[in-house]
Every structure is written in structure tokens, then in C-alpha cells.
N, C-alpha and C positions, 0 to 999 in steps of 0.2 A: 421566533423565526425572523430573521435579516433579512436584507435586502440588498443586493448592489445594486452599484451605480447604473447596472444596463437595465435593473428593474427586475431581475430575474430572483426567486427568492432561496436562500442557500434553507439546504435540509440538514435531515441529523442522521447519520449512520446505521447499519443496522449494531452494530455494537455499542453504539450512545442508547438506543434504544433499548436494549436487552439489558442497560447497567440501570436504564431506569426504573425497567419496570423488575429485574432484582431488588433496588432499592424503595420502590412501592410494598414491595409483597413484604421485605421485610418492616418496612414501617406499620403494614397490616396484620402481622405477628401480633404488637403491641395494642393492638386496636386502633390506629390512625390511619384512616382511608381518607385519601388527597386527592386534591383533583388536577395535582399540575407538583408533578417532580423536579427538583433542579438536581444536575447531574457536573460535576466537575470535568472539563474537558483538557485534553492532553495539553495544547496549548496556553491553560491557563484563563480561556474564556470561561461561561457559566449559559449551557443550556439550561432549559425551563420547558421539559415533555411534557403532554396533555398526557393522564390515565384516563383507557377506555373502560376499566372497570377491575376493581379489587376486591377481596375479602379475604377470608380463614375457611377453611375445608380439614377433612378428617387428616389431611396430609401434609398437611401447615397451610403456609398463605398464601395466596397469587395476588398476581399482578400485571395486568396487559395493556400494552401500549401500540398506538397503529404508527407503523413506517411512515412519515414524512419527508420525502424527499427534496421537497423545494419543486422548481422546476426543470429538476432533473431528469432525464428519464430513465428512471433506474427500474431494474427489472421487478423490485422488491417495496418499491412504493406502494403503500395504503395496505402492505402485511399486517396481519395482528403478532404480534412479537410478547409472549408472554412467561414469566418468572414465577416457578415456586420458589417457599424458602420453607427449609426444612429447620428448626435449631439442633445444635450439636452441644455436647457439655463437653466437649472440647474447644479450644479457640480454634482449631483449622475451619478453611472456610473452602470446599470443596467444588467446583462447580463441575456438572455436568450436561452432555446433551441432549435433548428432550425429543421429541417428533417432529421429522422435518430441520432439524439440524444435522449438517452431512458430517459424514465418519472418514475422517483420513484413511486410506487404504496404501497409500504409495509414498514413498521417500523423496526429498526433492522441497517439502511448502514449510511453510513457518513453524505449523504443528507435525510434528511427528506419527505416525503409522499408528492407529489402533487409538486415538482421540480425537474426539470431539474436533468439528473444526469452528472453534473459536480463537483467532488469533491473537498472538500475545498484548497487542496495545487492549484491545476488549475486553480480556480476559483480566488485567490490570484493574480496567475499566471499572468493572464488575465488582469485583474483589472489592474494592474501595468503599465504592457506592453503599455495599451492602454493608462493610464495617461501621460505617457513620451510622447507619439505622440500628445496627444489633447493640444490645443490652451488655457492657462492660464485662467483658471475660468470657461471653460466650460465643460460639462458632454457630458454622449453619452450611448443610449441603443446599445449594441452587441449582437449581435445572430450568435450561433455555430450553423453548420450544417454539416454532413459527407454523402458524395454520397453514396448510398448504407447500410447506416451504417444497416437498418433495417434485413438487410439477412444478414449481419456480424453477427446482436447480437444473432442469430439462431446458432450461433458457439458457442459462450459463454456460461457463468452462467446467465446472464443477464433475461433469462425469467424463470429461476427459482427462482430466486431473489426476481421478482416481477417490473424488470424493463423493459419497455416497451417501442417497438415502434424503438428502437434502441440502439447502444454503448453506453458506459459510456464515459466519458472524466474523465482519468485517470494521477494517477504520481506524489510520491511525492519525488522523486529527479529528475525529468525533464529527466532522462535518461534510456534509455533499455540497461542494460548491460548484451551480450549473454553467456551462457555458454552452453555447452553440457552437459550433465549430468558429464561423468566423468572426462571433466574440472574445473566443481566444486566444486567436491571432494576434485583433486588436489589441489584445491584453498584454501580447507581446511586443508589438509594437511601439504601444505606450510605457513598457518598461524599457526599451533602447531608445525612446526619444528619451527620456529624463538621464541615462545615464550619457547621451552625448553630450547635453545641456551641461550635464556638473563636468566634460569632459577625462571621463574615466576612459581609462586605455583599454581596461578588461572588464571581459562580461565572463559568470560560469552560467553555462545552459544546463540544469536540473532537471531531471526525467520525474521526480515529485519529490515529496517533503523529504521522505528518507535522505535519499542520494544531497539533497538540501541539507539538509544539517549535518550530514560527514563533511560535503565540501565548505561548508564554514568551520570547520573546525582544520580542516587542512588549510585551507584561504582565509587566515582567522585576518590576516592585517588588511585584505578587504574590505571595504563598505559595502554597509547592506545591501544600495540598490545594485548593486554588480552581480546580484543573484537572482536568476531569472526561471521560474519555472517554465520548460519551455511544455511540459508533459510530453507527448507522441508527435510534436510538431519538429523533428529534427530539422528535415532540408530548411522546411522555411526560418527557423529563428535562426541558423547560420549562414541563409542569404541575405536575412534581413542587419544580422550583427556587422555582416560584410558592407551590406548598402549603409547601414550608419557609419563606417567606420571606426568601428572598434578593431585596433591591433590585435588584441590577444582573447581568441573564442576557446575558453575551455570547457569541453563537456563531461558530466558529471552521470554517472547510472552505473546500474548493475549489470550482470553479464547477460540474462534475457534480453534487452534494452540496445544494447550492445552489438551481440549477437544479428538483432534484426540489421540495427544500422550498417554492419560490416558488411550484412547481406544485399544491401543496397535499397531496402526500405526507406522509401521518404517520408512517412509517417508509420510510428510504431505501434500503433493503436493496434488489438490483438484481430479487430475485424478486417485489420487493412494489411496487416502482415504476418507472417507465422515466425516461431523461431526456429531458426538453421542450423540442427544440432549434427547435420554432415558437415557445414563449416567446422564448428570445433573438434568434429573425429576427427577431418584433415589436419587441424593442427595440432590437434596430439598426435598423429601418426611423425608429423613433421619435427614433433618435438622429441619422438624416438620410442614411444610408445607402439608395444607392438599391434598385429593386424588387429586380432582377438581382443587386447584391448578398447584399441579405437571403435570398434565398434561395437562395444558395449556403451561408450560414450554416447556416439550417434543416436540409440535405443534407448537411451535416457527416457524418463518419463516429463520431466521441466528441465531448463537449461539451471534452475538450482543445482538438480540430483546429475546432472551430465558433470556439474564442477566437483561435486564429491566426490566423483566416477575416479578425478583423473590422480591417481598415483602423485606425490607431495614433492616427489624429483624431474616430476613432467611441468609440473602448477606454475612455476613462473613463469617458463617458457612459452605456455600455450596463452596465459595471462599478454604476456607481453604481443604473440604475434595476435590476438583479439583487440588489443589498444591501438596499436600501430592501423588494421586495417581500419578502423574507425578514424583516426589519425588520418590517415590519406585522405578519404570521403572530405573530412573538415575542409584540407587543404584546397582538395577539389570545388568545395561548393560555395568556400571562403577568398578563391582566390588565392593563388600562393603566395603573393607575398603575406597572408594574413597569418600570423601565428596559432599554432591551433597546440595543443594538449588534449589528453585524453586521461579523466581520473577513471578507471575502473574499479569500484567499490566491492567491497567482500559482504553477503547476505548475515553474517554473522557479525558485522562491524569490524572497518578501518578500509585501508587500501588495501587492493590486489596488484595493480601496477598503474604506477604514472606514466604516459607517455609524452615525450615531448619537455619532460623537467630542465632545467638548465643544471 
């Protein structure tokens, strides 16, 4: 476990988690019961989870490991988070979910309707973790499972979502990194005083890592510090981009994200704002989409499953008027003469629309 600079200590995911102690139970396949897993992390770092306890059972092997979040306060800290491994004589490696891990029910989230909700970086995760342990050509079904997770996910978004039964298995950089709120202001602030210092004209504001690494790859002749996670802290990183003088604020998210901001959300964070899936029926209506469909959109269950709602002859058009109103906000908050853009990311990978492109 790490530490930053404010002394806060960064944790591990509940998906870091579940790839370790998949990767426990299959190392206890073999008869090697450890007391501390190292798990490969998306970014290339290398976690090292404590196991609360392993062995072999009439139904292959487990392996349990407790959530550590750092000091975070996450809903899911100090879970016991635990891995069968079954082997297969085949190489597929199956994973499924156990008690207390919630079942997709609705259209709209990463995982699809009628699975497990283990999301794809975890599930990746997972998959790997336990291939390094299994024996040269053989396979093996896993099964996630978190004690309690069912009254956990009564904390969460999870049953409004549409997912049931318990948690998600989450994380797609394998780590909980805490802030307090006005730690990570700071945090923003100190990333627009260095980029005045080097004199950069542009900053992109990132709603988190995803939306981060499209726009580097769209802003690839950018330097690194020009990318700023700002997370849920919209108004303020583009008051503060404006107070340092940076010319050119461009922000970077998906259309939840998006959505809130157009809706005039000063911070997006899901306890401080909802998303406004009447904004996007208006502008599919606007985009010529008839009644009956617009509000099908509106009745969307996530502002994912509202963008799949919308017919493929509507999609730029309502794309575009969602950037543009984000667009304005910027102008607004930045000052007009500040240049603003707006990348609006697609949940599936690439651009949806640029606004404000030259």
C-alpha cells in the first residue's frame, strides 16, 4: 500500500482484489498457500494483496482476500472478497458470479443484461491473474463471491441501475486513490500552476482515466502535464484554468458527464447531481426524432442506454447539440475570450463529437 504526498494511503479495487484472490485459490490448486499475492495492474504497476485465508475443498480451491481501500471511504472497504477455482481440461477460463455479486438486469452498463456484473478491466484482470497460476494447457471455471455484498449494494447506485443481488466488481486502474474533496482541488491546482510555469497555452480537463486516454490519443502532440484529471470538479477546474490563464480549456468525458454539466451541474459527482435524460429527449426531439421516440430516450435506464436509444440518423445531431451546451457553460465559466472545446467521447471507444474544432 502507497502513500501520497497529503499522507492519505491509496487502496486496491474491489476488482484488484477479486484477480487476487482468483489468483490465490488457483496457486492453492497446486498446493501453494501464500500469504501475500502480487497481482499485475492495468497501468503497469504491481500490487502485493495480503490473503485472509486459502485452501482446497471438495469443489477445488479458494481464496479470500479483505478490501482495502486505503483512506478512502468506500462503501466496500474491509469486504472479504473471495475466489474459487475450479480446473477445466480445457484451456477456456470461465469466470463467474458467486453470492453477493450483482446480476445485470438492464441495458445501458459495460456488462450486458443477464451477467455477472464484473466489469471488463476486472474481468481482464482476473483472466490473467489466474492464467500465470494454472498449469500449462489447462483451463479453470472462477467464481467471485463478496460476504455481504447484497446489503452493501443497498449503499450504492447498484439497484437503481438495475443490478441486483449485490456489488459490482469494479476498477479500471486496479487502485483507490483517496482524496478529500479539498485535496482535490489542490491537486488541481497544482496541476495548472506547473502547466503555467512551462507556459502551455492548453489544458484538457478529464472526467477520469478513460476519457484520459482517448484524449491523449486525440491530443497526442500535447505534453503530458496538459492533462488534467479534473474528476466531478467541473466549475471549479475551469475557473481555476481561466484564473491561471490558460487560452485553450478543453474538456474531455462521456455523455453521463456531459449531460450533468449541460444541465448546469457544478460538480458531477452522482450525490451532487443527477443525470438529465429530459435534456437529451429535448434534443432528439430537436434533432427530429419523433414524440414516442424522444421519450423513450428520456426513460432510458443510464444516459449509456439513452445514447443507444437514439436512431444512427439522429446520433450526431443530438451528439453535437450535448457538446455545444457544455460548450457554452465553458465559455461562460472561462470567460469568453477563453477558448473552450468540448471532446464528447463514445462509451465504446473514439469520438462522438468535437466541439469548437478549428
Amino acid at each position: 500500500m502507497t502513500r501520497l504526498r497529503s499522507s492519505l494511503r491509496t487502496g486496491y479495487t474491489t476488482g484488484t482484489c477479486a484477480a487476487a484472490a482468483a489468483k490465490g485459490a488457483a496457486l492453492a490448486l497446486a498446493g501453494t498457500c501464500v500469504r501475500e499475492i502480487e497481482v499485475s495492474l492495468p497501468g503497469g504497476e504491481t500490487a502485493r494483496v495480503p490473503v485472509q485465508a486459502s485452501g482446497c475443498g471438495a469443489d477445488g480451491a479458494f481464496c479470500e482476500v479483505i478490501k482495502d481501500a486505503g483512506d478512502d471511504p468506500d462503501i466496500t472497504n474491509g469486504a472479504c472478497i473471495r475466489a474459487t477455482v475450479r480446473i477445466l481440461e480445457t484451456e477456456d477460463i470461465i469466470i463467474a458470479g458467486g453470492e453477493g455479486v450483482g446480476m445485470v438486469t438492464r441495458p445501458g452498463l459495460a456488462v450486458a443484461p443477464g451477467k455477472p456484473a464484473i466489469n471488463p478491466m476486472p474481468e481482464r484482470m482476473i483472466r490473467s491473474s489466474v492464467r500465470e497460476a494454472l498449469p500449462r494447457g489447462k483451463g479453470a471455471r472462477v467464481t467471485i463471491s463478496v460476504a455481504g455484498g447484497e446489503e452493501l449494494a443497498k449503499k450504492t447506485l447498484n439497484p437503481r441501475l438495475g443490478i441486483t443481488g449485490g456489488i459490482s466488481i469494479l476498477g479500471t486502474t486496479g487502485l483507490v486513490i483517496p482524496y478529500s474533496h479539498q485535496a482535490y482541488r489542490d491537486s488541481i491546482v497544482c496541476a495548472l500552476d506547473v502547466q503555467q510555469a512551462m507556459g502551455l497555452e492548453s489544458v484538457v480537463l478529464c472526467t477520469g482515466r478513460s476519457s484520459e486516454k482517448e484524449a491523449r490519443r486525440v491530443f497526442s502532440s500535447l505534453p503530458e502535464a496538459a492533462f488534467v484529471l479534473m474528476a466531478d470538479y467541473f466549475s471549479f477546474a475551469v475557473q481555476e484554468a481561466a484564473r491561471h490563464g490558460i487560452a485553450r480549456i478543453i474538456i474531455a468525458g462521456f455523455p453521463g458527464k456531459l449531460l450533468k454539466m449541460a444541465a448546469g451541474a457544478e460538480c458531477t459527482h452522482y450525490r451532487k447531481a443527477d443525470v438529465d435524460l429530459a435534456l437529451l429527449a429535448d434534443s432528439a426531439r430537436r434533432a427530429g426524432m419523433d414524440e414516442d421516440g424522444a421519450r423513450v430516450v428520456g426513460a432510458a435506464h443510464t444516459a449509456r442506454h439513452a445514447m443507444e436509444l437514439i436512431p444512427e440518423e439522429f446520433h450526431e445531431s443530438v451528439c453535437a447539440q450535448l457538446a455545444h451546451m457544455v460548450y457554452q457553460r465553458v465559455r461562460e465559466m472561462g470567460g469568453l475570450s477563453a477558448r473552450a472545446e468540448v471532446l464528447l467521447l463514445s462509451y465504446n471507444g473514439g469520438v462522438l463529437f468535437h466541439e469548437g474544432k478549428n
